[in-house]
N, CA and C of each residue as an Amber inpcrd file, in Angstrom:
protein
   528
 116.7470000  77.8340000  82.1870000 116.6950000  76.5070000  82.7580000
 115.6330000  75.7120000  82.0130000 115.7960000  74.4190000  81.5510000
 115.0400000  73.7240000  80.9210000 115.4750000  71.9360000  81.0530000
 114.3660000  71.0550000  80.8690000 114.6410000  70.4320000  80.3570000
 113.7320000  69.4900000  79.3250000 113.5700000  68.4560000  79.0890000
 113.3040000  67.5730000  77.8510000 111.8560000  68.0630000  77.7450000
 110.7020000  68.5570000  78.8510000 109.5480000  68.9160000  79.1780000
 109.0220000  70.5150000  78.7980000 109.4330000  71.6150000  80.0170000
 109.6560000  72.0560000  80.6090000 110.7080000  73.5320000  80.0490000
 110.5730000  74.7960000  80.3710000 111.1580000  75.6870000  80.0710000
 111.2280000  76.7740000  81.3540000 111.8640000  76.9510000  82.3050000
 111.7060000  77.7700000  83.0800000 112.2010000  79.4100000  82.5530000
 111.4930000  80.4810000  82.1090000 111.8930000  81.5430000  81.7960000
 111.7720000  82.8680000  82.6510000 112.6100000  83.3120000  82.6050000
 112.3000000  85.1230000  83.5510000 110.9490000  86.0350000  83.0620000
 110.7540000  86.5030000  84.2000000 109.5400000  87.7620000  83.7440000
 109.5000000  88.4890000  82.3360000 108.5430000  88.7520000  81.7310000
 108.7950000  89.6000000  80.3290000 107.5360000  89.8980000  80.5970000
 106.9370000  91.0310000  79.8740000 106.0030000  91.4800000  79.3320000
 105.1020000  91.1440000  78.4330000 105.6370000  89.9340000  77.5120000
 105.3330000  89.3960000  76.2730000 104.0680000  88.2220000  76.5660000
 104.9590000  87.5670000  78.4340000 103.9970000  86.7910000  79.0740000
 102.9720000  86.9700000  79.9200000 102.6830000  88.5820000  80.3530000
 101.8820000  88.9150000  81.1460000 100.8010000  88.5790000  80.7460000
  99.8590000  88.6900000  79.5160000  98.5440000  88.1410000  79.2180000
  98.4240000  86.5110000  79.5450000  99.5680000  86.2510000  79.4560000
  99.3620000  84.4930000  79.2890000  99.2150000  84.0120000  80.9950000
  99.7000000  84.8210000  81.8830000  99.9980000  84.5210000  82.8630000
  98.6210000  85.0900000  83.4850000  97.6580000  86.3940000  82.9430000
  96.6830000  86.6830000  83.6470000  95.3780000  85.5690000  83.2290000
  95.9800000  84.9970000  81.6180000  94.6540000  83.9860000  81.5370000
  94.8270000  82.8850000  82.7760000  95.7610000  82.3980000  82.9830000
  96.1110000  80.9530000  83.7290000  95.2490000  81.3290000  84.9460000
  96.0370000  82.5380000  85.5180000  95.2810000  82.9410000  86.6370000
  93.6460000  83.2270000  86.8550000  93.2140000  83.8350000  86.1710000
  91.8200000  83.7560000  85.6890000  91.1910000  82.2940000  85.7600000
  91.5950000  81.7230000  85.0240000  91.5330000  79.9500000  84.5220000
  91.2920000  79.2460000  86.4200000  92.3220000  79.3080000  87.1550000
  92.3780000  79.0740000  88.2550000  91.8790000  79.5960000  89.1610000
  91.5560000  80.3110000  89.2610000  91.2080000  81.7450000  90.0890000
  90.3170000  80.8650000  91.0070000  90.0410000  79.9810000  91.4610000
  88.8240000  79.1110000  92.3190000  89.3770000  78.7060000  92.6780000
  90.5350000  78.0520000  92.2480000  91.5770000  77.0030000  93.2200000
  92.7660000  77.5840000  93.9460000  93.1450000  78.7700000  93.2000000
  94.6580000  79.4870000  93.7200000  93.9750000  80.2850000  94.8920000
  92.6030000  80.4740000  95.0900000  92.0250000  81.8390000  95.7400000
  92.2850000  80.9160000  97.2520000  92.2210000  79.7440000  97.6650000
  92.0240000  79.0160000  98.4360000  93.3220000  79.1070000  99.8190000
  94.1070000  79.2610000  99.1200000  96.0350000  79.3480000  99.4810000
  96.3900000  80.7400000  99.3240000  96.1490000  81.2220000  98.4050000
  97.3980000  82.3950000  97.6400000  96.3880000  84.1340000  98.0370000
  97.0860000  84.2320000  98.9370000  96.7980000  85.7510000  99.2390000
  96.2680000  87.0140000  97.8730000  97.5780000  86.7080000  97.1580000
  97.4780000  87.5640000  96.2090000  96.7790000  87.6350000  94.8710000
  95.8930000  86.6590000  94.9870000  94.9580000  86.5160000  93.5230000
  93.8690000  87.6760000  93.1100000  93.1990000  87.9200000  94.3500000
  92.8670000  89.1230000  94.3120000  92.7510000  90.6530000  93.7610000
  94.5050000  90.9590000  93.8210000  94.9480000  91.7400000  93.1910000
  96.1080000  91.4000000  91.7890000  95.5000000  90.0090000  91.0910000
  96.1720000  89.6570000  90.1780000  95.6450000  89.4090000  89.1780000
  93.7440000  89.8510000  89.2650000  92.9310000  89.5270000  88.1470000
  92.8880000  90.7360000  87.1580000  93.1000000  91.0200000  86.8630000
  92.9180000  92.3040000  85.5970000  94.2750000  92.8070000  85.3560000
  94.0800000  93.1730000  83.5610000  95.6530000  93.5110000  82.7410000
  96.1810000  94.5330000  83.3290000  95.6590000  95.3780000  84.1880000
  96.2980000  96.4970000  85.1080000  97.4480000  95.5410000  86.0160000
  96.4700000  94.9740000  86.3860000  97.1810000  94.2670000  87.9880000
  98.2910000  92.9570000  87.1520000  98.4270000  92.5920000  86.3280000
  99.1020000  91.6760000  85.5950000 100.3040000  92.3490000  84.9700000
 100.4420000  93.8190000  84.2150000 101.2700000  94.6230000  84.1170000
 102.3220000  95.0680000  85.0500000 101.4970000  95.6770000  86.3480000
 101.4240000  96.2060000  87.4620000 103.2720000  94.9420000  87.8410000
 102.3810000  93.3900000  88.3870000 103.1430000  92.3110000  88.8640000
 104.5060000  92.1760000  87.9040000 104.0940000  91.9780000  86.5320000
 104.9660000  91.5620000  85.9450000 106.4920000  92.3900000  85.9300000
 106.0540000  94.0020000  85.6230000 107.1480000  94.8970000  86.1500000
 107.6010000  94.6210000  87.2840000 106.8940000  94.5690000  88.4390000
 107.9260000  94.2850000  89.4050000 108.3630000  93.3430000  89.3470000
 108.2730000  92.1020000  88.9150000 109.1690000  90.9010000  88.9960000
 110.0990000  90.9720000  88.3550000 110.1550000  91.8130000  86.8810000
 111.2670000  91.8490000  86.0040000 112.3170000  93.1960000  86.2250000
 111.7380000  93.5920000  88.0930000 112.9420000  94.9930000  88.6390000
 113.3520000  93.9400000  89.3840000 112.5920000  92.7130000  90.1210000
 113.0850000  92.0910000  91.6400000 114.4040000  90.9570000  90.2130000
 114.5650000  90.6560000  89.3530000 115.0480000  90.0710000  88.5300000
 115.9850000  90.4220000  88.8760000 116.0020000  92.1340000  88.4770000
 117.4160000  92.9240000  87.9330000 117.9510000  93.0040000  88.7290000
 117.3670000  93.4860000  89.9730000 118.1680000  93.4510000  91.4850000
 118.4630000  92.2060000  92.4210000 118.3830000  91.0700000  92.0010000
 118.2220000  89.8600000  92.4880000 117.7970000  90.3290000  94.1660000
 116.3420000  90.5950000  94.4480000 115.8260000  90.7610000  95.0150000
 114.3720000  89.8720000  95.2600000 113.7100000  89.8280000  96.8080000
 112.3470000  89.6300000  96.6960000 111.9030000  88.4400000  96.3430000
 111.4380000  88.1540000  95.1210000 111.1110000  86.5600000  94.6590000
 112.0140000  86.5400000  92.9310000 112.4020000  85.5680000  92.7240000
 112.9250000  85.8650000  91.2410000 111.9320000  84.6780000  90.6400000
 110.6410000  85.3900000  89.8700000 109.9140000  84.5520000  89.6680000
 109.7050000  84.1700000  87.7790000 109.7800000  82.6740000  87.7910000
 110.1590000  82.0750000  86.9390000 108.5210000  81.4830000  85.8330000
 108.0240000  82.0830000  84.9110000 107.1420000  81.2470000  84.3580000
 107.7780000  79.7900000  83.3740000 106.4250000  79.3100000  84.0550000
 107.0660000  77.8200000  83.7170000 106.3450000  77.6910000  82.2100000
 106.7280000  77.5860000  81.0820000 106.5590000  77.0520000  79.6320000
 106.7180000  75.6670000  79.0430000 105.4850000  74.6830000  78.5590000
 105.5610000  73.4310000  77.9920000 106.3680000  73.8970000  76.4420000
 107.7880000  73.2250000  76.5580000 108.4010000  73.5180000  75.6070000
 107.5370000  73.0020000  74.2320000 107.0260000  72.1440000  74.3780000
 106.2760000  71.7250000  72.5200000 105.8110000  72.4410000  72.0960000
 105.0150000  73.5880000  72.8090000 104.2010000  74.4700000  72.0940000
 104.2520000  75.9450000  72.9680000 105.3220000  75.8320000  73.8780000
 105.3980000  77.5620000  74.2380000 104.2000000  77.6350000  75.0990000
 103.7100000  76.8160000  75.9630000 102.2900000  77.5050000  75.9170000
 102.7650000  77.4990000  78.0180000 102.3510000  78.6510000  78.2340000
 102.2880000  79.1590000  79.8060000 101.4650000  78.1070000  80.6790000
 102.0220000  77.3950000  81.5490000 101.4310000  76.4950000  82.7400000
 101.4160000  77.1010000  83.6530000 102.1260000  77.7320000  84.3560000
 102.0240000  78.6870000  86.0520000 103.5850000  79.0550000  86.0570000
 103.7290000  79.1530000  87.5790000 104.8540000  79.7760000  87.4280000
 105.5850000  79.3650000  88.6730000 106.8220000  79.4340000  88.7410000
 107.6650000  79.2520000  90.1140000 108.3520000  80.2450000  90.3000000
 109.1240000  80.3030000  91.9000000 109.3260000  81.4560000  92.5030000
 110.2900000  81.5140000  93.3000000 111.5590000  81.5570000  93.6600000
 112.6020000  81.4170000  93.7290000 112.6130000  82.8480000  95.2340000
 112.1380000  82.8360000  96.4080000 112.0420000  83.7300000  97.1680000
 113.1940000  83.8070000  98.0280000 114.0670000  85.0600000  98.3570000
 115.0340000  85.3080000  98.9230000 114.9800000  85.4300000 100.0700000
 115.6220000  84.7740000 100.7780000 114.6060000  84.8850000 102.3440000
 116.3710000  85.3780000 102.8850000 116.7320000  84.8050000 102.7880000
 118.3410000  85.6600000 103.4570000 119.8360000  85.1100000 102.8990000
 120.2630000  86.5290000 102.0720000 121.2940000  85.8520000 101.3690000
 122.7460000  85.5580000 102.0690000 122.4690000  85.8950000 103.4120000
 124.2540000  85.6800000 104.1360000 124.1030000  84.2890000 104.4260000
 122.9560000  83.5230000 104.2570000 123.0120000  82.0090000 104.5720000
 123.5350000  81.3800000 103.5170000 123.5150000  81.0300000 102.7030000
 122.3340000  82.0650000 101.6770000 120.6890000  80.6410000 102.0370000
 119.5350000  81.2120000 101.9680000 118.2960000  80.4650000 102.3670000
 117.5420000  81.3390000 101.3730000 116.9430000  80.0480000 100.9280000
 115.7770000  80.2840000  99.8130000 114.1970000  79.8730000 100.0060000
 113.3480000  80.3920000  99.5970000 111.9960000  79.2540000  99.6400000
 111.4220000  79.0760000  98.0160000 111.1130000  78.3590000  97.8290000
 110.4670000  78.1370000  96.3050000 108.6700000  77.8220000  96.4360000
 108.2600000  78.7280000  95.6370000 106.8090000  78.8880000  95.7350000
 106.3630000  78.4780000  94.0840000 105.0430000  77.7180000  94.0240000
 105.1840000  77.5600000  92.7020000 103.0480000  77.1350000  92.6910000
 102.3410000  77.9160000  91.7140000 100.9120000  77.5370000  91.1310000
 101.1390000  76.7870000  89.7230000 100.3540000  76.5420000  89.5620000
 100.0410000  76.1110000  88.1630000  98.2560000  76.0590000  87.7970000
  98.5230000  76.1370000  86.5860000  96.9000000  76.3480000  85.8240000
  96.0990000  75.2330000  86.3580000  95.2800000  75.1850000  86.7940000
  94.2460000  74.0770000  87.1910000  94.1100000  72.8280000  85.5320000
  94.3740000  73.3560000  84.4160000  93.8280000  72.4240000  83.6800000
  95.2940000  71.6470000  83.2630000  96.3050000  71.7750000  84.1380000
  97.3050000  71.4540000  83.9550000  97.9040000  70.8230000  84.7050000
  97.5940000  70.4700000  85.5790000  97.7540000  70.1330000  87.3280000
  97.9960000  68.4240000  87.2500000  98.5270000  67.7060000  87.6530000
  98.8500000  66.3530000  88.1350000  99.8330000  66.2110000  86.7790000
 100.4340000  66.4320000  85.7670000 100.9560000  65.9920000  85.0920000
 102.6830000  66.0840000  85.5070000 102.8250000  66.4770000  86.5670000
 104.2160000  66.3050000  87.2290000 104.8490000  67.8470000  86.7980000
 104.1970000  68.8260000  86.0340000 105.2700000  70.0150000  85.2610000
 106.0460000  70.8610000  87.2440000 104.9510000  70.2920000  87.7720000
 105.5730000  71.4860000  89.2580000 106.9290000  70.7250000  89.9030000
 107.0490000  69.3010000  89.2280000 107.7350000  69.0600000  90.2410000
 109.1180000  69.0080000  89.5190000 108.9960000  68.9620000  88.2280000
 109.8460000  69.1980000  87.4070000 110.2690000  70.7550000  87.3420000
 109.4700000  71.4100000  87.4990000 109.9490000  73.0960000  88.0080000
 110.6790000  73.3440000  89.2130000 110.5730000  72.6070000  90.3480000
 110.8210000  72.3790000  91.1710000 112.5650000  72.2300000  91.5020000
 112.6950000  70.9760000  90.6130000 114.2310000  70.0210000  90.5630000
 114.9760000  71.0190000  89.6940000 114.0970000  71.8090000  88.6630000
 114.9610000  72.7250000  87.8130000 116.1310000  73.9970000  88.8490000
 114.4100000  74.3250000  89.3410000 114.9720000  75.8320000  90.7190000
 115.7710000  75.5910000  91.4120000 115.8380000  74.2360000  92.1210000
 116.4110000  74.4380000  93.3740000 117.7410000  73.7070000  92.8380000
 118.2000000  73.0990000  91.6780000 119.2570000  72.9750000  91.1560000
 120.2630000  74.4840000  91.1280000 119.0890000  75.4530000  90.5810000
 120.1630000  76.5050000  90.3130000 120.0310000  77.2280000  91.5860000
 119.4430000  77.0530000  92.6890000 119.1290000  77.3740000  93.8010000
 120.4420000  77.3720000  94.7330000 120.9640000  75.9620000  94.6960000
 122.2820000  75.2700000  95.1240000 123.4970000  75.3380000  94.0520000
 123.5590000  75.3740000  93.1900000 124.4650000  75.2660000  92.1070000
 125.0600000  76.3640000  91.8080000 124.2430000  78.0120000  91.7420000
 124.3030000  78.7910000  91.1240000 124.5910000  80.0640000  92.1030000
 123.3450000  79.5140000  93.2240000 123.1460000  81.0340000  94.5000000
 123.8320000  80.2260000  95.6070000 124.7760000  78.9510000  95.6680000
 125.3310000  78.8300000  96.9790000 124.0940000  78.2960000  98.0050000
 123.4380000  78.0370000  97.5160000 122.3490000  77.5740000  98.6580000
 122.3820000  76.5400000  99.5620000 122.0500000  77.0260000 100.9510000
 122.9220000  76.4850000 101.9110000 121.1870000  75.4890000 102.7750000
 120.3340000  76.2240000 101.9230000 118.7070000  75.6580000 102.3650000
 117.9240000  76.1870000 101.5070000 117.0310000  75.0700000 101.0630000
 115.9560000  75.9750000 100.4830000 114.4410000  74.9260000 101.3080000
 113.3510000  75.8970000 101.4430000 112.3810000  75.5680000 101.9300000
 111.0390000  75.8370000 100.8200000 110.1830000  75.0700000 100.8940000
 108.6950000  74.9860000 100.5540000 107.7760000  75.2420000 101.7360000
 106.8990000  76.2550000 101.8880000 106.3220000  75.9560000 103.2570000
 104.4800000  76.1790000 102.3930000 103.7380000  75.5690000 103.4660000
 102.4300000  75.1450000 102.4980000 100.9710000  75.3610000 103.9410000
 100.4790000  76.0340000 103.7700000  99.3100000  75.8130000 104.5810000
  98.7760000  74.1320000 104.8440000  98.7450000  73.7700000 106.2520000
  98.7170000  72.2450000 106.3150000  97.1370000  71.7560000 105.8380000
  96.6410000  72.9620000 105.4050000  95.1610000  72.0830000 104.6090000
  95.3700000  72.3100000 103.0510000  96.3910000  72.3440000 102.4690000
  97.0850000  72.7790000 101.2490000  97.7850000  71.0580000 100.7140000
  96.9100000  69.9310000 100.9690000  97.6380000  68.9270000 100.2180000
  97.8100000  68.6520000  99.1290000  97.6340000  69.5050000  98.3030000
  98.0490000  69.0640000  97.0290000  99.6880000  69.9370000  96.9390000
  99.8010000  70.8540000  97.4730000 101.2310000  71.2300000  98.0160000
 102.0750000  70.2320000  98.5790000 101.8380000  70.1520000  99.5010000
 102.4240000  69.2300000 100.2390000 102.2280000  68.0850000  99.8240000
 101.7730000  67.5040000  99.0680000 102.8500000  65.7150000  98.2450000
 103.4310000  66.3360000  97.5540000 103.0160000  67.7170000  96.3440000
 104.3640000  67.8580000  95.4510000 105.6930000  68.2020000  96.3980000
 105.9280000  68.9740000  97.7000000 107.0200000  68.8470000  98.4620000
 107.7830000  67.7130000  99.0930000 106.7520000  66.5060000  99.0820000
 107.3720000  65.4110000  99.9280000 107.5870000  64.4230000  98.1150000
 107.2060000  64.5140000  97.5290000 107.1730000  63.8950000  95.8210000
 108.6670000  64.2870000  95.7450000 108.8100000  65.7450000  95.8650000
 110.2010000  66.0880000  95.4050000 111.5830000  66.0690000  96.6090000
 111.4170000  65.3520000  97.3430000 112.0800000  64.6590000  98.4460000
 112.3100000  65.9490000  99.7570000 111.6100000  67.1080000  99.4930000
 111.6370000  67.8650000 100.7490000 111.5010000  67.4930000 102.1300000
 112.2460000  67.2560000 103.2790000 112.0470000  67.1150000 104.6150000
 111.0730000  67.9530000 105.4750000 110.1610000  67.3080000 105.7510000
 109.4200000  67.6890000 106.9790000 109.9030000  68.4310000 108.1330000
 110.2790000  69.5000000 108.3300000 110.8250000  70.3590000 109.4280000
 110.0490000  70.6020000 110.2020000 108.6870000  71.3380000 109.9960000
 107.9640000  71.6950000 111.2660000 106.7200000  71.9370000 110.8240000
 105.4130000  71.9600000 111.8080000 104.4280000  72.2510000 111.8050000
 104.4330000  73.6380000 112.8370000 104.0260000  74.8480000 112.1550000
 103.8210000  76.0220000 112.8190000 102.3600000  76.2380000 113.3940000
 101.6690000  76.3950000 114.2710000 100.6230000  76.2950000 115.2230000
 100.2120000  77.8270000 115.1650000  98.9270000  77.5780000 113.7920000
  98.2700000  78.9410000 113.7420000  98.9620000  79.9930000 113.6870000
  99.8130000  79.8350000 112.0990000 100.9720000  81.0150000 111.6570000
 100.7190000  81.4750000 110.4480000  99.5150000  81.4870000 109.9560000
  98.7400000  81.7940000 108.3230000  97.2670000  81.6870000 108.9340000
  96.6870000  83.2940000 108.0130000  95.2550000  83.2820000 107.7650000
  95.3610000  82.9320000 106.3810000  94.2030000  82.1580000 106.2860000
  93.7050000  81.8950000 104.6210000  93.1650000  82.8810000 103.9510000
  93.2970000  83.1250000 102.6460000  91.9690000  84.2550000 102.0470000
  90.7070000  84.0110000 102.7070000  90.2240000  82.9260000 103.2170000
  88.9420000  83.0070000 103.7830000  88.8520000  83.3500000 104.8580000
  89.9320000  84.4930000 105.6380000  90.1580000  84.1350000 107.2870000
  90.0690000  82.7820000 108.0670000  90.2570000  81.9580000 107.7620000
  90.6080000  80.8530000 108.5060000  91.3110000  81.2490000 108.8990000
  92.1850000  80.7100000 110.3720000  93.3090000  80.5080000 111.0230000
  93.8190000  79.2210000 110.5120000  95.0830000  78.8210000 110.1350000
  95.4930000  77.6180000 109.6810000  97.1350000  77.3960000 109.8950000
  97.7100000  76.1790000 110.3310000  98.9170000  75.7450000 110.2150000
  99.6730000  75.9640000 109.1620000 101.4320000  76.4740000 109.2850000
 101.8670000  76.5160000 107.8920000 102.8170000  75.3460000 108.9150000
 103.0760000  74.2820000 107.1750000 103.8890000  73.2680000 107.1480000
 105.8230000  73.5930000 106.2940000 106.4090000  73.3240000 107.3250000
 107.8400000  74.0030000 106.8140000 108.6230000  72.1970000 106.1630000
 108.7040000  72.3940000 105.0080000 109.7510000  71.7400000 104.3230000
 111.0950000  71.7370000 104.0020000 112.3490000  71.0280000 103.9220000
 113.2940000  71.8120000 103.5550000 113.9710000  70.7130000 102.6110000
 115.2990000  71.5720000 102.2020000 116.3770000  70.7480000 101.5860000
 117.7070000  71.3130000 102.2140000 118.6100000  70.6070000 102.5900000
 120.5100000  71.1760000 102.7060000 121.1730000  70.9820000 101.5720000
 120.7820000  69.7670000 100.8110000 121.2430000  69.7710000  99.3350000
 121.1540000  68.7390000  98.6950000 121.8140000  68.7660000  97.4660000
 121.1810000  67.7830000  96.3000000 121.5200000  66.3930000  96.8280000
């Protein structure tokens, strides 16, 4: 999936270093939201991820997670995530970071329109959702930016990495 920007590619091995610098790079801002940073800092734990994403691939399982590439120069921005939440609907959620030094230039939301194109187009998708911790606004405009509906506010349904107790905000789409 690509377009004029933008390269959405499958898991490889080739990108695991590129994907543990970003993370590294960010590691202050993703730690804030994202459970799993934690166990995503070192080439063990970057190996570790990347294999499983490129088994959850093969089995279209789990998350089918997509690194996102600035086509001019190949170079790794973050990544999006294509999560299977139940395929007899079929219902999706799309999860997506990006590198902090990369951030406002629109690449998420353009990752975004890419996924959930093949989201609906490709997997039959009958919903796909974004859901965002409600102190997570920089999430939440890229969900309402990319015309996601406001569905619900969940009342103390996410701890933060910091143990906070915090609201998750449910977004959706029915289709293009």
């Amino acid at each position: 999936m690509e377009n004029s920007t933008i390269k959405l590619v499958p898991p490889s091995m080739e990108r695991a270093h590129s994907m543990l610098e970003a993370i590294i790079e960010s590691e202050h801002e993703l730690r804030q939201f994202l459970p799993w940073v934690d166990y995503a800092l070192t080439e063990s734990d970057s190996i570790t991820n990347t294999q499983e994403a490129i088994k959850n691939f093969e089995n279209f399982t789990g998350e089918l997670r997509y690194s996102i590439i600035r086509k001019s120069d190949d170079y790794f921005l973050g990544a999006v995530g294509l999560i299977i939440r139940d395929k007899s609907v079929p219902f999706f959620e799309i999860g997506y970071w990006l590198r902090t030094s990369e951030t406002g230039k629109g690449y998420v939301s353009e990752a975004i329109a890419l996924l959930e194109k093949y989201a609906f187009d490709e997997c039959g998708a009958n919903r796909v959702e974004i859901t965002a911790a409600s102190t997570n606004l920089n999430s939440r405009s890229v969900a309402e930016r990319c015309g996601y509906q406001l569905d619900a506010k969940l009342v103390n349904a996410r701890r933060l990495p910091s143990g906070e107790l915090s609201d998750t905000i449910v977004y959706s789409k029915t289709d293009l």
